[in-house]
N, C-alpha and C positions, 0 to 999 in steps of 0.2 A: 828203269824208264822214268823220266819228268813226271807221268802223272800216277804212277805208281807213287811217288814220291807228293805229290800233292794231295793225292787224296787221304795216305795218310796223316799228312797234316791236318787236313780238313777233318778227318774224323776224331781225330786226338784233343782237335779245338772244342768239337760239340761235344766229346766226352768230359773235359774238364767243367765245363759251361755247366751242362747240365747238373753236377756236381752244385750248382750255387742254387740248389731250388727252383731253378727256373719251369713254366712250364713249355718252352720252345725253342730252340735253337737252330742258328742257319751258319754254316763257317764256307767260305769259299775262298780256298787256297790258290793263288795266282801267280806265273811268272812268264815277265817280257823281255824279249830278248832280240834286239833290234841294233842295227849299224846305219849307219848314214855317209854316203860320200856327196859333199855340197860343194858347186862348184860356181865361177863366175867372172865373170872378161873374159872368159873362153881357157879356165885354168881351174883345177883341183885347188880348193883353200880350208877343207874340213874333211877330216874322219873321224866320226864321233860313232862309240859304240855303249850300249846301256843293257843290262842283266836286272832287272828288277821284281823283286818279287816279293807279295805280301798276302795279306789277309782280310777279308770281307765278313765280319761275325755281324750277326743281327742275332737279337734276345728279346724274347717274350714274358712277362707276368703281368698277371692280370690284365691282359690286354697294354700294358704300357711297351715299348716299344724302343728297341734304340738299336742305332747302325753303326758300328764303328769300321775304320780301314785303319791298318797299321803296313808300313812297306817296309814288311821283313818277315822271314821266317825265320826265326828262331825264337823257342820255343818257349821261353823265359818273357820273353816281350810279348808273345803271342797272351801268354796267359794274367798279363799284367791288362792289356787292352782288352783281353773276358772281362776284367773284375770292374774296369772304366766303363766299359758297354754295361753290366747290369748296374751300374752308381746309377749313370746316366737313365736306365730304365726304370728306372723307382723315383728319381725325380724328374719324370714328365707325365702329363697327363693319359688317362687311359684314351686307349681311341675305339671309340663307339663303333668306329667300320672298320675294325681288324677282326676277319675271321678265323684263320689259318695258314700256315706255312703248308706247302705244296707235298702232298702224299705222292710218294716213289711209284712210279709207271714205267714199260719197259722202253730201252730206248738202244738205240741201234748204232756205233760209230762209223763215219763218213771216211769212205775208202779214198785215197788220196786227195784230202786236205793235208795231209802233210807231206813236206816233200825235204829230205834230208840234203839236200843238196841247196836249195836255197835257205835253211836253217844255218848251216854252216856256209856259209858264199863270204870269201877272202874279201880285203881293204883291196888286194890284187885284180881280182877279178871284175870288182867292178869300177877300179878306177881303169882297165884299159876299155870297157865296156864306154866313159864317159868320155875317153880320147878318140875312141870311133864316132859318137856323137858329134864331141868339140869338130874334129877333123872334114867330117863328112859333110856340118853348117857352114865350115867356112869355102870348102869346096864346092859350093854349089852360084856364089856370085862372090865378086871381090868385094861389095857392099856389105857385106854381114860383116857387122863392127865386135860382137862378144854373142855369146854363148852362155847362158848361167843353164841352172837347175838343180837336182839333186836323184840323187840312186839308191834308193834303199832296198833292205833285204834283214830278212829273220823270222823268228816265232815266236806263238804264244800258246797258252797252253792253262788251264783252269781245270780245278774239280772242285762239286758242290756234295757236302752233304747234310744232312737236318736230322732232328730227330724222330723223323716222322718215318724215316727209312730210307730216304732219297741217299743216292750212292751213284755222282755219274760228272765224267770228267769232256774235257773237249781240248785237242792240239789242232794249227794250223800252221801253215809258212805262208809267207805273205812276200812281195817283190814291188815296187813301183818308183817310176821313173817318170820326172818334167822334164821337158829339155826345151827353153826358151829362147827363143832367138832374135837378136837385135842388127838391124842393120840401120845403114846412115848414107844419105847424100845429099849433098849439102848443106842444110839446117833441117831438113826434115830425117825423122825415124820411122820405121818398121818393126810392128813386132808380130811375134807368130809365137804360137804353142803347141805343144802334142802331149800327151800321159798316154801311160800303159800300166794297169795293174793284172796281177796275176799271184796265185798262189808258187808259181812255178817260175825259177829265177831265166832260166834257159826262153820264156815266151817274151819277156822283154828285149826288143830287136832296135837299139839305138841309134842305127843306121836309117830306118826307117822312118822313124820320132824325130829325127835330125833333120833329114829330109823335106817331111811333111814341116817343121813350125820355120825350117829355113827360107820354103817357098813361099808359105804366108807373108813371114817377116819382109822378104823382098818386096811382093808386091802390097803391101803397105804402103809403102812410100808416098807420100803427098796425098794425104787423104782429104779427103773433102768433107764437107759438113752437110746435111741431110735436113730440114725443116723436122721440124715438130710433126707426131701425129702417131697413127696406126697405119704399121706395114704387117703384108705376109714377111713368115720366116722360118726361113731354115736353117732348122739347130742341127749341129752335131753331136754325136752321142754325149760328149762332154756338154755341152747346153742343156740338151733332153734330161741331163743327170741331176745338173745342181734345180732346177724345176720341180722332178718327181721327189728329191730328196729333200728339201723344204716344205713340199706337200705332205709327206709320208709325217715332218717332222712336227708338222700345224694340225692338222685335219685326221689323222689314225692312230693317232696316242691315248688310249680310255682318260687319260690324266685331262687330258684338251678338252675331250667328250665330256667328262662327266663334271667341268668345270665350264662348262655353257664358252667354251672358246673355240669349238671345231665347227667348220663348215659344218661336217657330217651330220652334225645336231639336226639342224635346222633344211637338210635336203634329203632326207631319209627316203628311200628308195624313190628318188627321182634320177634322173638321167642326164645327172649337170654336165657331163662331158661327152665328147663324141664316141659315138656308140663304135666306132672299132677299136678304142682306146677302153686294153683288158692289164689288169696290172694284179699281180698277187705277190706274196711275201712268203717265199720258202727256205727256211736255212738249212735245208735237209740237198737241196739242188745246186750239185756241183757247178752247174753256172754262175752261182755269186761267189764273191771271194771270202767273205766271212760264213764260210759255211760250217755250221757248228751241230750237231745233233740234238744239243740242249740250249735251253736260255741259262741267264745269269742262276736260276734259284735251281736249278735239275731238271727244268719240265721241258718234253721231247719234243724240239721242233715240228708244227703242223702247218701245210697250207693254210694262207686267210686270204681268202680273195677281197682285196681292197678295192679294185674298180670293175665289176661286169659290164658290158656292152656299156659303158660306159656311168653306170649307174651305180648307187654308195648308199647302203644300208647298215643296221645294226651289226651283222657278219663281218661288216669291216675294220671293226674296230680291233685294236691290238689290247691286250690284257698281261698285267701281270696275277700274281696269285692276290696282291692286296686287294687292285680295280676290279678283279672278278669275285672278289668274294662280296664287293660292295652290292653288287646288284644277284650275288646267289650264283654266279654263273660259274665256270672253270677257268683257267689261265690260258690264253692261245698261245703260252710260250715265248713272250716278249721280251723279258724284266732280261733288261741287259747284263753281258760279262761284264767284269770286272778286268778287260781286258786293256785300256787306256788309263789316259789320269784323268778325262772323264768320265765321270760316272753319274749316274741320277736314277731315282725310282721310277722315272719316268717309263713307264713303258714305250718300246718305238719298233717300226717296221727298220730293222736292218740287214734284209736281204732281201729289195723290190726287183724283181721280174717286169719286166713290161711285151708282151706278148708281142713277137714281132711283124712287121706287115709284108710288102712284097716290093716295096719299091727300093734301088740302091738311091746312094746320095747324088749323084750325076742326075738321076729322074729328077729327083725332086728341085736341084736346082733348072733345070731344060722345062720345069711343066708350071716355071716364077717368071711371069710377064716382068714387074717389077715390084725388089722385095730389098729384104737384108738377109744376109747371110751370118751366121753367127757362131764362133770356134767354140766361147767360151764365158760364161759371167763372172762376175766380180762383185767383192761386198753386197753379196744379197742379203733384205734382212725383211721378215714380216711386218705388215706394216697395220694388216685389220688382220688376223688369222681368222675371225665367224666367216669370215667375206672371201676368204683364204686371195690376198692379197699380196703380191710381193711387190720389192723391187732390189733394182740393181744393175750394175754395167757390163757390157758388154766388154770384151778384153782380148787380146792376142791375136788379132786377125776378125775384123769386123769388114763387111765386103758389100757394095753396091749389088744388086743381080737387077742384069737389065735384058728382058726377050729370050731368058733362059739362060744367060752366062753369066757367071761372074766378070762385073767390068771393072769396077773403082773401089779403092780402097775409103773408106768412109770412118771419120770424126767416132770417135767411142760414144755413144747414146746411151743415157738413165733408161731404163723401163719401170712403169710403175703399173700393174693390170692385176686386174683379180682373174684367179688361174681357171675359175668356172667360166669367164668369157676366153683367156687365152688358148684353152684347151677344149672348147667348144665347137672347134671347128676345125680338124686336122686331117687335112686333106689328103696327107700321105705320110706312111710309116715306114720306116727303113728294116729290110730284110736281113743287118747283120748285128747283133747284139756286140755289148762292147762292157767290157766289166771296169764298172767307174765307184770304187769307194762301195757304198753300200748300195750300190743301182744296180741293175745289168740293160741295159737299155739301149735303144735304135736312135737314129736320127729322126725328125721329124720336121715336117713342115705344117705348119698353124698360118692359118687364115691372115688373122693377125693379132698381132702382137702392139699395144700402146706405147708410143716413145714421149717421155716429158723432159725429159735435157739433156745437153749435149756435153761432153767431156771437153777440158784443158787441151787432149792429146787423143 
């Protein structure tokens, strides 16, 4: 078994390590295993498949401190980036706020996060999966001019262990699917989008995703331009997602916290957002897709409730073992895998829940005199994080709502609002969660939302 085989690595890694006098060691043995079928003008033009696996060592003396990655197992290289990682830790300075690497606690593996079938899922399989898409976009008007997106499928799979005792690995399967849809009449375009992630290759339904960004795409067509200002809006789960997931990534990182850059600082148990907006951070809950038992260092995934009745306190904050040791506390469990080619110390919430409400997405557009309706954003980027500030475009399907209905297709709009006003007022929550990346989260309709310019297209 893969992590049978990892954790040996990983403990062969701290057992040499340790050999060089050190007084700490952390090895975390990794491999990714991922396919891609990427497609566009309505045609298969890539299958690209990647097997990658390495090595995560961090080394302690006297407090000095060093982190190496190497991407490979074998064991000869492995031991050659031990002996880099302690160079490296004797020529840098000590750090005053390193307490300890993270002592071994029990922890529990997560019963179908892996799914062997989307682990192994054929270049076959899901390129007739992207022909029932292409097929089904173009079937739906004679307008739809191409088709793009892509299909992926595979796993990952990590074990940590330290010298302190920690002994604890994590596998998952992972599946998700864009399918973008472009139409055309006359000089003008439509576009529309749809995702579906899942752990499970089989819950991506590309007939549906087809569909859905086909019908947007059409009615696009000849959109109009909208004035400057503040509207109501209703996000779809994809909207609600890239929002909570820019929040989680500015505002609930002890790194942000304890570096005077997080809201949370500075609103400690107040009630900056609407009090039926409940959000917590569990990787233990098979509703998010990276669900893992452990963080990046071994320590056992626990709830951290990030927003109560709509209110952010010290409990919200995410920790790894370094940022908890700085303030005496314990680690909530954060410090990321080693599962991407990003990686950071950063502590981050990557499993947000958003507690769901009771209205579907038809209510919420039926109960918008007039608003914007919104599939999806684009190039969001923080703009004041203390202020927790974003901005960014709306994309793939942006829609007038006039007296309750979707009327007019409308000009792509900049948003630029700080999320303590946008989220301040959210008049309704969508009763069906939707697994987006590291969200799980509803639709939502916000009072409103700040527009400062309007898009080319």
């Amino acid at each position: 078994m893969i992590t049978e085989r990892l954790l040996e690595i990983a403990t062969k890694t701290v057992q040499y390590a340790m050999k060089q006098n050190l007084d700490q060691v952390q090895a975390s043995a990794f491999l990714i295993d991922r396919a891609l079928t990427r497609f566009a003008n309505s045609q298969i033009h890539q299958n690209i498949a990647t097997k990658k696996g390495g090595v995560l060592i961090k080394v302690v003396l006297n407090k000095q401190a060093s982190n190496t990655r190497i991407n490979t197992l074998e064991r000869v290289q492995i031991e050659k980036a031990v002996m880099q990682a302690v160079k490296n830790a004797k020529a840098s300075p000590p750090n005053k706020d390193f307490r300890s690497l993270p002592e071994s606690k029990p922890w529990t593996p997560i019963e179908g996060a892996f799914d062997e079938e989307t682990a192994n899922c054929t270049p076959k399989y899901r390129a007739e999966k992207v022909k029932e898409a292409i097929d089904t976009a173009h079937s739906k008007s004679s307008i739809v001019k191409a088709v793009a997106g892509y299909f992926s499928s595979g796993s990952m799979a990590y074990a940590v262990t330290n010298s302190l005792g920690v002994s604890a690995w994590a596998r998952m399967s992972l599946a998700e699917m864009k399918t973008t849809v472009i139409s055309e009449s006359g000089t003008s375009e439509g576009f529309g989008t749809a995702e579906k992630y899942s752990r499970r290759v089989r819950d991506i339904q590309p007939v549906i995703l087809a569909e859905d960004a086909a019908e947007k795409s059409v009615k696009s067509i000849n959109p109009i331009k909208l004035s400057l200002g503040e509207y109501p809006v209703v996000l779809s789960p994809l909207a609600s997602a890239t929002l909570l997931m820019y929040l989680g990534y500015i505002g609930f990182s002890a790194t942000s916290y304890q570096d005077g850059r997080s809201f949370v600082k500075y609103c400690l148990n107040q009630q900056v957002f609407d009090g039926k907006l409940n959000v917590k951070d569990d990787g233990t809950d098979s509703m998010t897709l990276y669900a893992t038992p452990i963080d990046g260092e071994g320590v056992p995934k626990r709830v951290t409730q990030l927003i109560k009745n709509g209110a952010v306190s010290e409990q919200s904050i995410c920790h790894n073992s370094f940022t908890a040791g700085k303030e005496g506390k314990k680690s909530t469990g954060h410090a990321l895998p080693p599962i991407s080619d990003y990686y950071s110390e950063r502590p981050m919430p990557f499993n947000l829940i958003v507690n769901p409400g009771d209205a579907t997405l038809e209510e919420e557009v039926a109960e918008t005199k007039r608003g914007i309706f919104v599939t999806t954003f684009h190039y969001v980027n923080p703009v004041e994080p203390a202020k927790a500030i974003l901005t960014g475009l709306t994309r793939d399907g942006t829609f007038l709502i006039e007296n309750g209905e979707i009327s007019k297709p409308i000009v792509n709009m900049r948003f630029t609002d700080s999320m303590l006003s946008a989220l301040k007022n959210i008049s309704m929550i969508g009763k069906e969660l939707e697994m987006v990346e590291v969200t799980t989260v509803p639709s939502m309709k916000l009072e409103k939302l700040k527009f400062v310019g309007v898009s080319a297209y």
